[in-house]
C-alpha positions as CSV (number, residue, x, y, z in Angstrom):
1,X,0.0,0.0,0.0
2,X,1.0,3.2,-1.0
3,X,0.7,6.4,1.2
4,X,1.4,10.1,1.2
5,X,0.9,12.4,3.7
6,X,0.4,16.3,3.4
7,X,0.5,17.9,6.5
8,X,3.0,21.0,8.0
9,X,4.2,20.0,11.0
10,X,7.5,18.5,10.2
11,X,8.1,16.1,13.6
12,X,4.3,14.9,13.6
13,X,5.0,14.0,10.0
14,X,8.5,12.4,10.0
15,X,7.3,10.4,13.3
16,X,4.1,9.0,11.3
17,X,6.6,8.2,8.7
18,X,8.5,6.1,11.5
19,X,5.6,4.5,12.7
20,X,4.0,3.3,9.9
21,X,6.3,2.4,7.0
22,X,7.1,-1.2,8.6
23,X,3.2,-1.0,8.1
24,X,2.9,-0.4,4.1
25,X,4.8,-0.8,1.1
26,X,5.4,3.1,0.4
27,X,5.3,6.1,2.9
28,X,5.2,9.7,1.8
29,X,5.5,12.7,3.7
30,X,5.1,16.4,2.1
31,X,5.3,19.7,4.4
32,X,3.6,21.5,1.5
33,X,0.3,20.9,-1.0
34,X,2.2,24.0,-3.2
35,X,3.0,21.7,-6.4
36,X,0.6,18.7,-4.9
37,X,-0.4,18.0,-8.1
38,X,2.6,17.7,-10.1
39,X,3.0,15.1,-7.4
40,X,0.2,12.9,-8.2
41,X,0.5,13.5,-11.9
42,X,3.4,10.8,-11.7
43,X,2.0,8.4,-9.3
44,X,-1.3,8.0,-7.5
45,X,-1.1,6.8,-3.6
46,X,-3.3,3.9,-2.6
47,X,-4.3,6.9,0.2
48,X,-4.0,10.1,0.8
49,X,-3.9,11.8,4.0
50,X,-4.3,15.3,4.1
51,X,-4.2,17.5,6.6
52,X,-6.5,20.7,6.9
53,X,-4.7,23.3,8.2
54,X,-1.2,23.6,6.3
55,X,-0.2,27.6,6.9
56,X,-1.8,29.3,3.9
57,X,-3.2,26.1,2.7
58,X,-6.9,24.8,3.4
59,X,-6.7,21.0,2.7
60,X,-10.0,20.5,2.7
61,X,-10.7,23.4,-0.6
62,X,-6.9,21.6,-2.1
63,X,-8.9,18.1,-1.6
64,X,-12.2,19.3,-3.4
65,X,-10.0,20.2,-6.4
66,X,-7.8,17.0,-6.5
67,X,-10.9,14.8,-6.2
68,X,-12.8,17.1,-9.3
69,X,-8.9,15.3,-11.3
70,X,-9.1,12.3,-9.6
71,X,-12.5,11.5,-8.2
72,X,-11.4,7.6,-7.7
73,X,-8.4,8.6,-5.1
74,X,-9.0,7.7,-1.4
75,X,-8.8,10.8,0.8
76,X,-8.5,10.4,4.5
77,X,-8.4,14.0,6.9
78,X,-5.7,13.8,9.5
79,X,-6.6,16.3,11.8
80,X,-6.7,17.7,14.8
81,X,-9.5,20.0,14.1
82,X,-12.3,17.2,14.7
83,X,-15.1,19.2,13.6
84,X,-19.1,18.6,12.4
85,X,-19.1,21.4,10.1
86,X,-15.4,19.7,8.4
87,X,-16.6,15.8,8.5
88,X,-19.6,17.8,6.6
89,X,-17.5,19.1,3.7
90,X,-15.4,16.2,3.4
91,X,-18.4,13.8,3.1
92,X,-19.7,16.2,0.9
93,X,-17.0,16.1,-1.6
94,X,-16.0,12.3,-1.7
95,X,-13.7,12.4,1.4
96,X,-13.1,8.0,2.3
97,X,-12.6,9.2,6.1
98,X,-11.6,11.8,9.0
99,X,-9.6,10.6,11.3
100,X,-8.8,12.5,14.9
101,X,-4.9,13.2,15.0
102,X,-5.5,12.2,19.0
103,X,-5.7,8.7,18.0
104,X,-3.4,5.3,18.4
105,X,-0.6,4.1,15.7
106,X,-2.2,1.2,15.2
107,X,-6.2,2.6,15.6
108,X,-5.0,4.6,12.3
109,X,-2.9,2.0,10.8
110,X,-6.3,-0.4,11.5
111,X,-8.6,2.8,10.0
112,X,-6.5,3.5,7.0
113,X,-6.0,-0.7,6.1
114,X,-10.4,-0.7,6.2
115,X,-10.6,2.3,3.7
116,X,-7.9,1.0,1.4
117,X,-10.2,-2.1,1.6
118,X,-13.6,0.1,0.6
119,X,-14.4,1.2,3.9
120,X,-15.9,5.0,4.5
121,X,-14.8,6.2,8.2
122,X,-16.0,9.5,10.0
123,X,-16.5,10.2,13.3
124,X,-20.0,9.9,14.9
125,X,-21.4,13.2,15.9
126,X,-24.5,14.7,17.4
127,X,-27.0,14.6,14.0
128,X,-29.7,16.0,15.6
129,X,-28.5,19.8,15.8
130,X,-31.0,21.1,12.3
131,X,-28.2,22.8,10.7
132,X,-28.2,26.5,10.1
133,X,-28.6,28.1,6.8
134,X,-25.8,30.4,5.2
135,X,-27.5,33.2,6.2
136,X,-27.4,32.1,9.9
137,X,-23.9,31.0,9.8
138,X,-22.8,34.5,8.0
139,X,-24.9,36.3,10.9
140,X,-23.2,34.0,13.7
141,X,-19.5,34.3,12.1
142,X,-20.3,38.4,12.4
143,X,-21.7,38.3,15.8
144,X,-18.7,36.1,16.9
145,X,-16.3,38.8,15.7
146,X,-17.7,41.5,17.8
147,X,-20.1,42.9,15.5
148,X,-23.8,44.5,17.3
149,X,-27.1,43.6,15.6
150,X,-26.9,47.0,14.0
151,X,-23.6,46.6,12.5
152,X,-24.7,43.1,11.5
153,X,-27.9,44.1,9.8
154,X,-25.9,47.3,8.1
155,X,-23.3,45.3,6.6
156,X,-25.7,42.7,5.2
157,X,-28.2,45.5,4.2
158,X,-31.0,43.7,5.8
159,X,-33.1,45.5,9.2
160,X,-31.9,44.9,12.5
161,X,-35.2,42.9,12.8
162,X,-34.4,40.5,10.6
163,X,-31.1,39.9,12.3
164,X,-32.9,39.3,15.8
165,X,-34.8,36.8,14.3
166,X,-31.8,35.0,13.1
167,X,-30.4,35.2,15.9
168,X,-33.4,33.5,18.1
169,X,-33.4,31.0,15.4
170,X,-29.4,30.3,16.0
171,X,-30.2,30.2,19.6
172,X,-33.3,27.7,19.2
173,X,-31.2,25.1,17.1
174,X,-28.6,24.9,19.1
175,X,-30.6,24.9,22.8
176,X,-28.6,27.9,23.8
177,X,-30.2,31.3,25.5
178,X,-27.3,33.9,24.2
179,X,-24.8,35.2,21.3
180,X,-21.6,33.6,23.4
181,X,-22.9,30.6,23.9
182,X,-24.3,30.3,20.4
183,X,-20.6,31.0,19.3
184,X,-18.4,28.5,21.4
185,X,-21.3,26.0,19.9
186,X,-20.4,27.1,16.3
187,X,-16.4,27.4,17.1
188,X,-17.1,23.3,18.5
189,X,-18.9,22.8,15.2
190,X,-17.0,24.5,13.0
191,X,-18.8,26.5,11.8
192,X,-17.2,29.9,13.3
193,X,-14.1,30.3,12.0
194,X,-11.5,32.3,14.4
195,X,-9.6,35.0,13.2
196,X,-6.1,35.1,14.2
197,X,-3.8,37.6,14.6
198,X,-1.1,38.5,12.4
């Protein structure tokens, strides 16, 4: 079996790449998706881990775009990011697994052998939450950065009414009574996406 892993963190790869190559014909390890496909135009892996957050690089939008090329390859997310909203988007686009970084060597080596095999592995989750609509999520990413109703509503050129009600809506689905505690729900989801300082 051949594997390649994408993922930025140098010692987490090379001691993947110690731990598993006993394990599998061919082990891989790339700090960088930058010329990822130039890579795989000479030789497809049996699996591809990919990590999701590689500096500048979102591995699951690199992913979507490999899998459009080569819809057959088997993608596994290594990450530890173990989100709703990203299991979401990588079942969404074809993903064969997502796999929690806070795992055993031989739990992933046993995960990654059962999707080379045909397997489909994500994590089970809470599916009862009804999912917001973009709308919502745009009004909860704004409300998480700071932003009062009438800033919201002003920068989305809707009334401050409207945003209320999205709000109360927000708060309904998730069985939460305010704006912070919708938000730490949506950062646990995924679906707020911190900002970080430069």
């Amino acid at each position: 079996m051949h594997i390649m892993l994408f993922d930025d963190h140098e010692l987490f790869a090379k001691s993947l790449e110690i731990s598993i190559s006993n394990s599998v014909t061919k082990f891989e390890t790339y700090t960088s998706p930058a010329n990822i496909l130039n890579i795989l135009e000479k030789k497809l892996p049996d699996i591809l881990l990919m990590d999701i957050h590689m500096g500048d690089f979102n591995g699951l939008d690199i992913s979507q775009m490999i899998l459009e090329k080569y819809p057959s390859l088997k993608i596994i997310f290594l990450s530890g990011y173990d989100l709703v909203e990203y299991h979401n988007k990588a079942i969404k686009m074809g993903a064969k697994g997502f796999i929690s970084k806070n795992i055993s060597i031989n739990s992933l080596i046993g995960k990654i052998k059962l999707v080379a095999d045909g397997a489909i592995i994500f994590p089970k989750y809470d599916s009862e939450i009804e999912p917001l609509t973009d709308r919502e999520k745009e009004i909860l990413q704004l409300t998480s950065e700071g932003l009062r109703q009438q800033e919201v509503a002003d920068k989305l050129f809707i009334s401050r009414r409207t945003v209320n009600n999205h709000i109360q809506t927000i708060n309904e689905k998730f069985s939460v009574n305010s704006s912070i505690a919708a938000t730490v729900r949506g950062i646990e989801l995924g679906i707020v996406k911190l900002k970080h300082k430069k």
